[in-house]
PDB file of N, CA, C and O in Angstrom:
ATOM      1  N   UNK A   1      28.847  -7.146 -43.425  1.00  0.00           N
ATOM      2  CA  UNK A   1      27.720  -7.397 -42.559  1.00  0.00           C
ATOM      3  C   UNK A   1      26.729  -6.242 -42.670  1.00  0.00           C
ATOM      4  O   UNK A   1      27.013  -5.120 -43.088  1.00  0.00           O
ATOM      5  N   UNK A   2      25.608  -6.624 -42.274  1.00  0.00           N
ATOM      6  CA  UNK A   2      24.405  -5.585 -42.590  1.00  0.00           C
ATOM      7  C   UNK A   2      23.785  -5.676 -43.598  1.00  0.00           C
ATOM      8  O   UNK A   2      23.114  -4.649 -43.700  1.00  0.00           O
ATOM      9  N   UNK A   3      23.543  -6.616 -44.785  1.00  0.00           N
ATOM     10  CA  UNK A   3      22.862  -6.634 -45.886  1.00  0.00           C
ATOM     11  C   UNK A   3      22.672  -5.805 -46.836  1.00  0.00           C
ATOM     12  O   UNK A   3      21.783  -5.941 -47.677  1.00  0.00           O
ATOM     13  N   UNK A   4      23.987  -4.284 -46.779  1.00  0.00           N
ATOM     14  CA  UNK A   4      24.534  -3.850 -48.091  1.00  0.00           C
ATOM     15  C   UNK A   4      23.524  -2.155 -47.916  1.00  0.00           C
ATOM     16  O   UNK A   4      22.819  -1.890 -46.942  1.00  0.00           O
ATOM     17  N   UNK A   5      23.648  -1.618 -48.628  1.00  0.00           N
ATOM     18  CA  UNK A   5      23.130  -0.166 -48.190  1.00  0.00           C
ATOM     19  C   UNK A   5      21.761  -0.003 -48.708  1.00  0.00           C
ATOM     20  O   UNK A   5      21.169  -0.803 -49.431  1.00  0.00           O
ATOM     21  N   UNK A   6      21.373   0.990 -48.311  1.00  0.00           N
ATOM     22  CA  UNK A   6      20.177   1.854 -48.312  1.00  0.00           C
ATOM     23  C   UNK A   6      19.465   1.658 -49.422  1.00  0.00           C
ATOM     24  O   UNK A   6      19.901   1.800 -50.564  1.00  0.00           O
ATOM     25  N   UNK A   7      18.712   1.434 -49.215  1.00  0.00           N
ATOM     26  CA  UNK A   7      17.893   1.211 -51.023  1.00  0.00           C
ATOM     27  C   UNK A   7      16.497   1.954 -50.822  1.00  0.00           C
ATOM     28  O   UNK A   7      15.741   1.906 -49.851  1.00  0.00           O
ATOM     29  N   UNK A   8      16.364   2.708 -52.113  1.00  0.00           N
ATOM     30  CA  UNK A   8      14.544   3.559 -52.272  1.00  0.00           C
ATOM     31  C   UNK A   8      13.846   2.979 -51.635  1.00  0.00           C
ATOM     32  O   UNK A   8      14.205   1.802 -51.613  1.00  0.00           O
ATOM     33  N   UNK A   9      13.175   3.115 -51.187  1.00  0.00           N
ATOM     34  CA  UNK A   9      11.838   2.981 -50.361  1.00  0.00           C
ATOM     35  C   UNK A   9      10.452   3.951 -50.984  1.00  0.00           C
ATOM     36  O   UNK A   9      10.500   5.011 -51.609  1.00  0.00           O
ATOM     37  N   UNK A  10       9.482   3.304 -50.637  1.00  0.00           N
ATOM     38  CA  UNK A  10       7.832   4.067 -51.150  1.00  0.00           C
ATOM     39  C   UNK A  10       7.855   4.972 -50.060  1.00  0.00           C
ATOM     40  O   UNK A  10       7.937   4.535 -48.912  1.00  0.00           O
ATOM     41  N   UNK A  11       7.786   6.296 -50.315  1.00  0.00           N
ATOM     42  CA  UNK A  11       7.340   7.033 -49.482  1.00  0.00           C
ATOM     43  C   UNK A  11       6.232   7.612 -49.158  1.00  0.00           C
ATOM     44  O   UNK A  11       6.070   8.759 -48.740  1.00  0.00           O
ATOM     45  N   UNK A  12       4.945   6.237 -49.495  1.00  0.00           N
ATOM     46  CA  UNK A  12       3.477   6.407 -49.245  1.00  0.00           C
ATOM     47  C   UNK A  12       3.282   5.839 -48.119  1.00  0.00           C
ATOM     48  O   UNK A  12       2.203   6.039 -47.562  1.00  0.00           O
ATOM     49  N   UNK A  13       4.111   5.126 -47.597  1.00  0.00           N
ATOM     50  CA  UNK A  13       4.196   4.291 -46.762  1.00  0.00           C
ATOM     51  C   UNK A  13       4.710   4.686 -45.195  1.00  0.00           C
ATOM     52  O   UNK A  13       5.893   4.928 -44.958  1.00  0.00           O
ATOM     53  N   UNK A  14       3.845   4.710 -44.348  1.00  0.00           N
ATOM     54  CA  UNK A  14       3.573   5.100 -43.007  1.00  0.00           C
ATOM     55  C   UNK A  14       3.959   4.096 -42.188  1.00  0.00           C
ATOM     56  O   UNK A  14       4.024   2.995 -42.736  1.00  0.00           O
ATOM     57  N   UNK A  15       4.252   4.149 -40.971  1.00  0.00           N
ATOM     58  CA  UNK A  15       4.893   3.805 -40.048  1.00  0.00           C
ATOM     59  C   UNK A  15       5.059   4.123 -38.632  1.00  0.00           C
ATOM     60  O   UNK A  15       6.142   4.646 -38.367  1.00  0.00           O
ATOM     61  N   UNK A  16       4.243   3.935 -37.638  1.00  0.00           N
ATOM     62  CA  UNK A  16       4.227   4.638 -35.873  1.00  0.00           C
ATOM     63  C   UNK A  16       5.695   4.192 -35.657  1.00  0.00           C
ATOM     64  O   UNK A  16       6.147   5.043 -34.891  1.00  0.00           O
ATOM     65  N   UNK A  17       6.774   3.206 -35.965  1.00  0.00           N
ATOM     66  CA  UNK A  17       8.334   3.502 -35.634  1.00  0.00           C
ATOM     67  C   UNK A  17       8.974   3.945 -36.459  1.00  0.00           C
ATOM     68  O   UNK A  17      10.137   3.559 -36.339  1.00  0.00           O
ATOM     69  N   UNK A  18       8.782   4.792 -37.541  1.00  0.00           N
ATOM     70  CA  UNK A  18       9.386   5.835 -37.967  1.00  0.00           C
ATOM     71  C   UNK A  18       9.628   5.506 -39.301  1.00  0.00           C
ATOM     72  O   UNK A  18      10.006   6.361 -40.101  1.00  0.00           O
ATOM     73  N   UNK A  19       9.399   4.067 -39.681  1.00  0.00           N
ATOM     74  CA  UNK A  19       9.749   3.962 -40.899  1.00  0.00           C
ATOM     75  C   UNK A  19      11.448   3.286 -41.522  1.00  0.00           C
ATOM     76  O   UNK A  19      12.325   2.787 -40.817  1.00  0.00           O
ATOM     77  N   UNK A  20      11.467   3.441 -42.627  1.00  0.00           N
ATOM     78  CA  UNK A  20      13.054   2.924 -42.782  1.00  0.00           C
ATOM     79  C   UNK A  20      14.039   3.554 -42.142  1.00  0.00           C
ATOM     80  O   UNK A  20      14.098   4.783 -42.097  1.00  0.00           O
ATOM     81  N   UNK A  21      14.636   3.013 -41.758  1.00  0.00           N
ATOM     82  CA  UNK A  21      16.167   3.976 -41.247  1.00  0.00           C
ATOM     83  C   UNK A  21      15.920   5.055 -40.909  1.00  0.00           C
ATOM     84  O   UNK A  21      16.232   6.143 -41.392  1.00  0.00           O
ATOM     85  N   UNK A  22      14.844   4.549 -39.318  1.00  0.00           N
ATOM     86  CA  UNK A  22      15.058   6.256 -38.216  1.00  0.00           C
ATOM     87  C   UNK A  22      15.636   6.594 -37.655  1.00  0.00           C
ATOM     88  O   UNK A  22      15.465   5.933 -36.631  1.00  0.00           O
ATOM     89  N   UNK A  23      16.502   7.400 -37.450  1.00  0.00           N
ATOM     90  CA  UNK A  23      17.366   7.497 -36.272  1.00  0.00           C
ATOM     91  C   UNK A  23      17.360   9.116 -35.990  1.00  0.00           C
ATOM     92  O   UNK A  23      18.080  10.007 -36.439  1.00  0.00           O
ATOM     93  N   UNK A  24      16.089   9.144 -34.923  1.00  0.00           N
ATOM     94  CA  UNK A  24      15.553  10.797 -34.634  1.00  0.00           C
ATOM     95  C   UNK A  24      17.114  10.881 -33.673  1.00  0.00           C
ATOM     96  O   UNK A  24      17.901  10.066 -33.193  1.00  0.00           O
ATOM     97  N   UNK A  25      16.955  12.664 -33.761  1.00  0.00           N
ATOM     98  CA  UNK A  25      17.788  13.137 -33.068  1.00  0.00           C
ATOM     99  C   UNK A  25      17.837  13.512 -31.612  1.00  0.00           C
ATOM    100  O   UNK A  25      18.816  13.833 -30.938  1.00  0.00           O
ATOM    101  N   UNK A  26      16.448  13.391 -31.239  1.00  0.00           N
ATOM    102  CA  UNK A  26      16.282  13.367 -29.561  1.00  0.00           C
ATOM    103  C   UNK A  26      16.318  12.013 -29.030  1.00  0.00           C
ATOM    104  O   UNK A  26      16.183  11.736 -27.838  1.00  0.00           O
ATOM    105  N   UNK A  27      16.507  11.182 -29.978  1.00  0.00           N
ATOM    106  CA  UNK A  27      16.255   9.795 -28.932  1.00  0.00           C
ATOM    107  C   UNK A  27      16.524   9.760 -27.508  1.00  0.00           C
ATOM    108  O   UNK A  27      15.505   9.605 -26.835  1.00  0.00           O
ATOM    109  N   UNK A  28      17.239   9.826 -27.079  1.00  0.00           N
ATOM    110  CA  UNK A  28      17.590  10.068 -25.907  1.00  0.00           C
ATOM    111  C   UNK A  28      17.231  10.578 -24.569  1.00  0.00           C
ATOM    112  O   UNK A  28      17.181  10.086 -23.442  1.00  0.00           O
ATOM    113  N   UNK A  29      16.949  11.993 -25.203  1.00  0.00           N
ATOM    114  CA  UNK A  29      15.979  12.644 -24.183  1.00  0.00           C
ATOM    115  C   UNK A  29      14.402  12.351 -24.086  1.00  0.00           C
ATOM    116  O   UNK A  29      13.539  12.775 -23.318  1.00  0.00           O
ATOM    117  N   UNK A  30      14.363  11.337 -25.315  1.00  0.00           N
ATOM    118  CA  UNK A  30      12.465  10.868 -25.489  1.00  0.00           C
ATOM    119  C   UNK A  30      12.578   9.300 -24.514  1.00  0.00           C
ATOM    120  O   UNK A  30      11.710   8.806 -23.794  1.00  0.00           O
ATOM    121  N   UNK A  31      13.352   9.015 -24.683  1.00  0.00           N
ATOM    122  CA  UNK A  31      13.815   7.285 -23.698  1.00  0.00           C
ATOM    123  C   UNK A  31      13.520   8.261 -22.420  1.00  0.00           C
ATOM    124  O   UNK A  31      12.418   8.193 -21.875  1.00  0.00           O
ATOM    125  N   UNK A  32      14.749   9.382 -21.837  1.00  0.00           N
ATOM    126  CA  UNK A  32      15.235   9.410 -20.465  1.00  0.00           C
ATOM    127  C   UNK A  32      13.337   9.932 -19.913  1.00  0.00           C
ATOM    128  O   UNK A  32      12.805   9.476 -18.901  1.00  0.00           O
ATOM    129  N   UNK A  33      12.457  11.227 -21.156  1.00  0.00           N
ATOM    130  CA  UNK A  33      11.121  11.192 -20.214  1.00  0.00           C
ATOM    131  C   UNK A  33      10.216  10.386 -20.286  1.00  0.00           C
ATOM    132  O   UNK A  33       9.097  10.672 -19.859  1.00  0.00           O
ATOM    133  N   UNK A  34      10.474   9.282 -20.803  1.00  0.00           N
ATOM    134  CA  UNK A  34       9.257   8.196 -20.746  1.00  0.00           C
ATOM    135  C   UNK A  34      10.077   6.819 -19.710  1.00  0.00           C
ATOM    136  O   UNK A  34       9.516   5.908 -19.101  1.00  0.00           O
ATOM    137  N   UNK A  35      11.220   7.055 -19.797  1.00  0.00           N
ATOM    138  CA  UNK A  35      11.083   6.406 -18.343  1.00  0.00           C
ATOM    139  C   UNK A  35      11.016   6.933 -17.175  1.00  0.00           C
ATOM    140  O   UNK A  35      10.950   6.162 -16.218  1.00  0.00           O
ATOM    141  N   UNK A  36      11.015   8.609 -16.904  1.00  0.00           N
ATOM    142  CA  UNK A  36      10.741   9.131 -16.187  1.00  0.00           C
ATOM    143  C   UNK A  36       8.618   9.260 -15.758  1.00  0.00           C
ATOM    144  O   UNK A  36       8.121   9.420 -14.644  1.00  0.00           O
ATOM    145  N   UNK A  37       8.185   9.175 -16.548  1.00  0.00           N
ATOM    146  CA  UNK A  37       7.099   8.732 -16.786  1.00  0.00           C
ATOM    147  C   UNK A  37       6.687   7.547 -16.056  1.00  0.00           C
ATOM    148  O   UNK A  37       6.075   7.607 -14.990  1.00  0.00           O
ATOM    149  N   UNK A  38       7.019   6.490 -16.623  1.00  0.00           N
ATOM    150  CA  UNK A  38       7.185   5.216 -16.021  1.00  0.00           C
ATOM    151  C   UNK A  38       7.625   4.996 -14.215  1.00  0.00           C
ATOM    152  O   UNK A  38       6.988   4.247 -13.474  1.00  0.00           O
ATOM    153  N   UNK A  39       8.397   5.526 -13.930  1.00  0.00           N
ATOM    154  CA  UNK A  39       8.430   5.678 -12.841  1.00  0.00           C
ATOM    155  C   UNK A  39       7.967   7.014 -11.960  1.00  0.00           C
ATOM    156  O   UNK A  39       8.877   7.563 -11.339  1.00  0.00           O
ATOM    157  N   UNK A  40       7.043   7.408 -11.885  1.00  0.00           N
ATOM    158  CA  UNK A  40       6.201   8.524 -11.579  1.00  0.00           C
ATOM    159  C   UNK A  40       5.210   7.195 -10.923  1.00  0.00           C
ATOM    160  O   UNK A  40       5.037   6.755  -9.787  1.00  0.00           O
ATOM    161  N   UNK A  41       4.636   6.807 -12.415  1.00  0.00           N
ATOM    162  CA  UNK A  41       3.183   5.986 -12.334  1.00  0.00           C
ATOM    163  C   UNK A  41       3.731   4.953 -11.636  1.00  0.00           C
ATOM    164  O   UNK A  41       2.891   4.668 -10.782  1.00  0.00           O
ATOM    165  N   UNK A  42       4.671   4.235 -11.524  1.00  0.00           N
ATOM    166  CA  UNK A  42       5.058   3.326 -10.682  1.00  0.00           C
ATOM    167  C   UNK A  42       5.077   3.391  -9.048  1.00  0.00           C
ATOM    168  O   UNK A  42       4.675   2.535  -8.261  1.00  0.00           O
ATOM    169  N   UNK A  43       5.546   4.409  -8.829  1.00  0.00           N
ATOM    170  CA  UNK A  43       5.818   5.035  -7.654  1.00  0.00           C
ATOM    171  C   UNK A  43       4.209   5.143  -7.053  1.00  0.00           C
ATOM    172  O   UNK A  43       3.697   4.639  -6.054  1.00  0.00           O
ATOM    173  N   UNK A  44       3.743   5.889  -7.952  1.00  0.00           N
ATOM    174  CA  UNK A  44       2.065   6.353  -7.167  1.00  0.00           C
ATOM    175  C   UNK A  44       1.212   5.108  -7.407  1.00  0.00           C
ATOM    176  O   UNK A  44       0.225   4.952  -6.688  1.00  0.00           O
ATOM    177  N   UNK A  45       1.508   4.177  -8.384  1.00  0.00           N
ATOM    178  CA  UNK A  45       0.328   2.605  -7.935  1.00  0.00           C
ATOM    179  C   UNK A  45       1.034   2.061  -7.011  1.00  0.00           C
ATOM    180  O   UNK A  45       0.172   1.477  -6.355  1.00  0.00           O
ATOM    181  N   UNK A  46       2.294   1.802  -6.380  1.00  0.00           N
ATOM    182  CA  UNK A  46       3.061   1.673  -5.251  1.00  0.00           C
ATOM    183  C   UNK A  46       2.538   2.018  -3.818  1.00  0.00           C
ATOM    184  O   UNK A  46       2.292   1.205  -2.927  1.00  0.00           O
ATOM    185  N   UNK A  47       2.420   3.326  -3.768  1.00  0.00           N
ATOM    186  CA  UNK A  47       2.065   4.023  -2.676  1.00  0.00           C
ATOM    187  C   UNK A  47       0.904   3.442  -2.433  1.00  0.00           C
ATOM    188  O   UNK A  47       0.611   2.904  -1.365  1.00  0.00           O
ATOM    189  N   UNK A  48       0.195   3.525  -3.411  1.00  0.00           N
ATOM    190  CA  UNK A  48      -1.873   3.896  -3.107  1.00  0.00           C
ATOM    191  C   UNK A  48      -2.024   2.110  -3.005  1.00  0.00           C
ATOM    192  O   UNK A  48      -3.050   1.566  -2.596  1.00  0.00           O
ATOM    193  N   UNK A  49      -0.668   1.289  -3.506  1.00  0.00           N
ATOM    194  CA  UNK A  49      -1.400  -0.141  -2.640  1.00  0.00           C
ATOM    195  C   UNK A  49      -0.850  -0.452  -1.810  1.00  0.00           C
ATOM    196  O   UNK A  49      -1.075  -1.610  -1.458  1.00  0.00           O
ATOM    197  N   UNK A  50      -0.028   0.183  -1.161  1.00  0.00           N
ATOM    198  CA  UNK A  50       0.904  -0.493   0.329  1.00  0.00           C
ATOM    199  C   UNK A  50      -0.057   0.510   1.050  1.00  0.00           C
ATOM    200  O   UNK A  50      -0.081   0.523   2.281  1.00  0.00           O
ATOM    201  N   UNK A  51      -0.917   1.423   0.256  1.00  0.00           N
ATOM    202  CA  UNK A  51      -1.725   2.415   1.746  1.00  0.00           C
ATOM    203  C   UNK A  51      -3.340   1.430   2.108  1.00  0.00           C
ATOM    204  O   UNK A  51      -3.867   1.342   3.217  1.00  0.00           O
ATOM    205  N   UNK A  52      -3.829   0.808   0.839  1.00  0.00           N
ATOM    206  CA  UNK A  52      -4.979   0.025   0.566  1.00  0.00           C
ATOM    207  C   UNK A  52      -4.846  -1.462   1.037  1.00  0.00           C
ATOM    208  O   UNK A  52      -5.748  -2.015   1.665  1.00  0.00           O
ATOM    209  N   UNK A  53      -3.806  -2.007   0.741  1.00  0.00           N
ATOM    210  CA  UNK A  53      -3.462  -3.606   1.034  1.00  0.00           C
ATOM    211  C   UNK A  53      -4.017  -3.896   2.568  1.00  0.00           C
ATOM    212  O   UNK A  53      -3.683  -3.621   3.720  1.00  0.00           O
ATOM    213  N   UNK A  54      -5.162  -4.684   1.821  1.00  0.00           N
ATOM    214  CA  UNK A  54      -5.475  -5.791   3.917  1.00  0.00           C
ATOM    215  C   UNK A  54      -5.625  -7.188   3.384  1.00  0.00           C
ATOM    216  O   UNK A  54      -6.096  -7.783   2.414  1.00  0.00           O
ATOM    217  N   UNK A  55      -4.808  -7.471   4.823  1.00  0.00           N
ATOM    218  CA  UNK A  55      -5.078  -9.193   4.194  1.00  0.00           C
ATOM    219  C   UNK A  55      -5.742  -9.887   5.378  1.00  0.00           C
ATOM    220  O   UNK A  55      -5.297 -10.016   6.519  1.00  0.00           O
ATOM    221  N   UNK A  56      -7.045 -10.360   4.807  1.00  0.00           N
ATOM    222  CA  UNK A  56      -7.601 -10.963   5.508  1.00  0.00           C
ATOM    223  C   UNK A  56      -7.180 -12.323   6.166  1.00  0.00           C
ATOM    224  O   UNK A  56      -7.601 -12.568   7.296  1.00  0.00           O
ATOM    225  N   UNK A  57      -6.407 -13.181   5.546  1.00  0.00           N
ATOM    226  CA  UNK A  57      -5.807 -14.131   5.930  1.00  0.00           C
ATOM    227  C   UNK A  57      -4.323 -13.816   6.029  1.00  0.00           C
ATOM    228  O   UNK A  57      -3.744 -13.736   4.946  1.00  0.00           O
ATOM    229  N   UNK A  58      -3.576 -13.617   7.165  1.00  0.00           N
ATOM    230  CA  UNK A  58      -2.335 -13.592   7.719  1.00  0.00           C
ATOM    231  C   UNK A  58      -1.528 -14.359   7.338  1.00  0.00           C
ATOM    232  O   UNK A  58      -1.699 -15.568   7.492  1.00  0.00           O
ATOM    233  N   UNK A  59      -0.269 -13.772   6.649  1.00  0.00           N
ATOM    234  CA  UNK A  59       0.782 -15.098   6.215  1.00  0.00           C
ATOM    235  C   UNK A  59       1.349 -15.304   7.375  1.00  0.00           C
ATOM    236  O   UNK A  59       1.516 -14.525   8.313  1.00  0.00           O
ATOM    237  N   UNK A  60       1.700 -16.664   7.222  1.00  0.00           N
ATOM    238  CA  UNK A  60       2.937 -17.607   7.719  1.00  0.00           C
ATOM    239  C   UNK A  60       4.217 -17.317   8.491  1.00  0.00           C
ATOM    240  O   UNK A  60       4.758 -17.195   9.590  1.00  0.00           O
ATOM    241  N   UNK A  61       4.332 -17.289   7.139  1.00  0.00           N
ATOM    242  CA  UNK A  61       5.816 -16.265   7.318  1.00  0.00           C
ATOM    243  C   UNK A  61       6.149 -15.233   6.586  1.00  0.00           C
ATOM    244  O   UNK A  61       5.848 -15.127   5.397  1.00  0.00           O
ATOM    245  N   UNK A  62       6.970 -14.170   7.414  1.00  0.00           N
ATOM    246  CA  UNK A  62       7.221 -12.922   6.907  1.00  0.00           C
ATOM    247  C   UNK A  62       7.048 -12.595   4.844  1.00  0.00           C
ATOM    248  O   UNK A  62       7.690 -13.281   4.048  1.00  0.00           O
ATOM    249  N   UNK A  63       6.128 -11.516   4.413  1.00  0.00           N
ATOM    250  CA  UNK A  63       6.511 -11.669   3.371  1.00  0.00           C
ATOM    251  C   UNK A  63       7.357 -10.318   2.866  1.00  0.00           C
ATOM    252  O   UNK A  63       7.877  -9.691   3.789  1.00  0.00           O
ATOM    253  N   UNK A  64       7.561  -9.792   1.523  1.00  0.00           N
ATOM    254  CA  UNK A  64       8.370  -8.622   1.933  1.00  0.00           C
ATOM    255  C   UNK A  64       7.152  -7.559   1.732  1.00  0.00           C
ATOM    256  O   UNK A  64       7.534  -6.394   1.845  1.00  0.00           O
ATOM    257  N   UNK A  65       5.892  -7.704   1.482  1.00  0.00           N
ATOM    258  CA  UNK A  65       4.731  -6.749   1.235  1.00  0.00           C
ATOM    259  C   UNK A  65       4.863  -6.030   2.738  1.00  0.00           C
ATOM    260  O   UNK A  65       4.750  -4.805   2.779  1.00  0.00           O
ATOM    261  N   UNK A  66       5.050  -6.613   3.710  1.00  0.00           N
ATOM    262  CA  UNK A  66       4.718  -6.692   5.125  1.00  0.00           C
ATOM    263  C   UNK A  66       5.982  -5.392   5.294  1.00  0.00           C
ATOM    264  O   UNK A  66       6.024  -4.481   6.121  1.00  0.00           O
ATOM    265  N   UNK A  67       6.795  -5.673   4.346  1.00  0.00           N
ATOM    266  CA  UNK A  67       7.555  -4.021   5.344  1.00  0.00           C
ATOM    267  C   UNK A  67       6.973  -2.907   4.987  1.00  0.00           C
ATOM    268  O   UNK A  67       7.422  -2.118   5.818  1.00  0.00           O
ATOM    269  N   UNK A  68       5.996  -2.082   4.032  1.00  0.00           N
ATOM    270  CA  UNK A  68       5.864  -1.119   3.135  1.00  0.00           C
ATOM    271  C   UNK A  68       3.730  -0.916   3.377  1.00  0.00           C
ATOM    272  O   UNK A  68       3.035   0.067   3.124  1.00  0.00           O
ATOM    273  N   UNK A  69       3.285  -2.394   3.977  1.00  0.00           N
ATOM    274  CA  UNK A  69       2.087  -1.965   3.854  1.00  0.00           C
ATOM    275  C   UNK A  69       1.592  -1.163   5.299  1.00  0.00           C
ATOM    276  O   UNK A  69       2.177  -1.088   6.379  1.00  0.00           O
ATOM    277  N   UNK A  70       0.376  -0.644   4.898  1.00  0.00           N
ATOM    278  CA  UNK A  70       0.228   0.381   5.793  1.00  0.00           C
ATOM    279  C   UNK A  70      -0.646  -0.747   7.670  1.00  0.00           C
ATOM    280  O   UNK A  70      -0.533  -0.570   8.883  1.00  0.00           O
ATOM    281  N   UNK A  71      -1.331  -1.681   6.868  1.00  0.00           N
ATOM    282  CA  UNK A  71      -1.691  -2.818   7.879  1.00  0.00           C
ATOM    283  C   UNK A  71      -0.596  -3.184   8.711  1.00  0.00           C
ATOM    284  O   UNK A  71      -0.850  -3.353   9.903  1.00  0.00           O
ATOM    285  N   UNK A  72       0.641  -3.347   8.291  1.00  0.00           N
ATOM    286  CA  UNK A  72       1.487  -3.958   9.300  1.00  0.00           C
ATOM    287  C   UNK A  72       2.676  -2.787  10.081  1.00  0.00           C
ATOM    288  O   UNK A  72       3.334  -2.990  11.101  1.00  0.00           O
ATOM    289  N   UNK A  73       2.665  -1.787   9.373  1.00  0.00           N
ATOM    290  CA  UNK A  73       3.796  -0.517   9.734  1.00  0.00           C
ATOM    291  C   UNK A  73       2.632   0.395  10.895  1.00  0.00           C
ATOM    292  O   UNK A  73       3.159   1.125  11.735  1.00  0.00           O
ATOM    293  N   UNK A  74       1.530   0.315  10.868  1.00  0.00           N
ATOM    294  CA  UNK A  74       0.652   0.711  11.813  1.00  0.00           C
ATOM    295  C   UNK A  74       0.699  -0.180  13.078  1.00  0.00           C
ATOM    296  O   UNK A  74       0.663   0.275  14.221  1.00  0.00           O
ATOM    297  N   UNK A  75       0.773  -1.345  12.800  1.00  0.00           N
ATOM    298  CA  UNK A  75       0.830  -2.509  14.243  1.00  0.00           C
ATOM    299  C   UNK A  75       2.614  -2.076  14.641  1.00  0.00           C
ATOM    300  O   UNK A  75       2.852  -1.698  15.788  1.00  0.00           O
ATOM    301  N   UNK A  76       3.020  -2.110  14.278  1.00  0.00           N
ATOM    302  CA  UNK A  76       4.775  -2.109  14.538  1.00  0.00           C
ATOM    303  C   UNK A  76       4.662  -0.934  15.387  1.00  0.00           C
ATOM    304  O   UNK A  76       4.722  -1.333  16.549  1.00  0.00           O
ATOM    305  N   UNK A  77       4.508   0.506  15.343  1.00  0.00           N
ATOM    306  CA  UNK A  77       4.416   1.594  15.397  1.00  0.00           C
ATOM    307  C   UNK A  77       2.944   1.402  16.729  1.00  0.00           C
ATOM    308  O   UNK A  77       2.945   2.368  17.491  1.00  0.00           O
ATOM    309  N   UNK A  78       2.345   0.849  16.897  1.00  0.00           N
ATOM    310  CA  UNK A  78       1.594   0.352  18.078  1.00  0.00           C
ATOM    311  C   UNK A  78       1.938  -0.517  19.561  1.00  0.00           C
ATOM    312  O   UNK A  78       1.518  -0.333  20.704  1.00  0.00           O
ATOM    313  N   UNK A  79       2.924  -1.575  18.973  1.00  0.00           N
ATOM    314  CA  UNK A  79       3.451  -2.153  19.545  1.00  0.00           C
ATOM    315  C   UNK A  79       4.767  -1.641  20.945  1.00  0.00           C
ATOM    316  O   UNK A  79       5.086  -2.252  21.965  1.00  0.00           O
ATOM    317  N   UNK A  80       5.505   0.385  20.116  1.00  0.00           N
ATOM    318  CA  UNK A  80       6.095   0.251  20.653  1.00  0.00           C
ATOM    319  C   UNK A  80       5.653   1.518  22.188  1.00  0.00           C
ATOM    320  O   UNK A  80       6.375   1.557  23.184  1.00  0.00           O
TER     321      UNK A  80
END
């Protein structure tokens, strides 16, 4: 299985994923800071729209936006 070994390759030939048979030696630690990355920016477009979110038309029924936005955790916190 695997379609048999390694064969020459042009080495004029460029590539942004590394090309034939990459296998860098940090992989790992380049995954663990770009999903650390990823959740940074997640976290802060998170925040800045549960602080921004208004809804002009009132749902129905409960949705789960309603625990985290700043419109409805301000009325709760009024109420008591």
């Amino acid at each position: 299985m695997g379609g048999g070994g390694r064969y020459p390759y042009p080495k004029y030939v460029w590539s942004p994923a590394g090309g034939w048979w990459v296998r860098p030696s940090n992989w790992a630690s380049n995954t663990a800071v770009a999903a650390l990355g990823i959740a940074i920016i997640t976290f802060g477009v998170w925040t800045y729209s549960a602080k921004v979110e208004q809804r002009v038309i009132q749902p129905i029924r409960p949705i789960p936006s309603m625990l985290w936005a700043k419109q409805y955790t301000d009325k709760k916190e009024e109420e008591h």
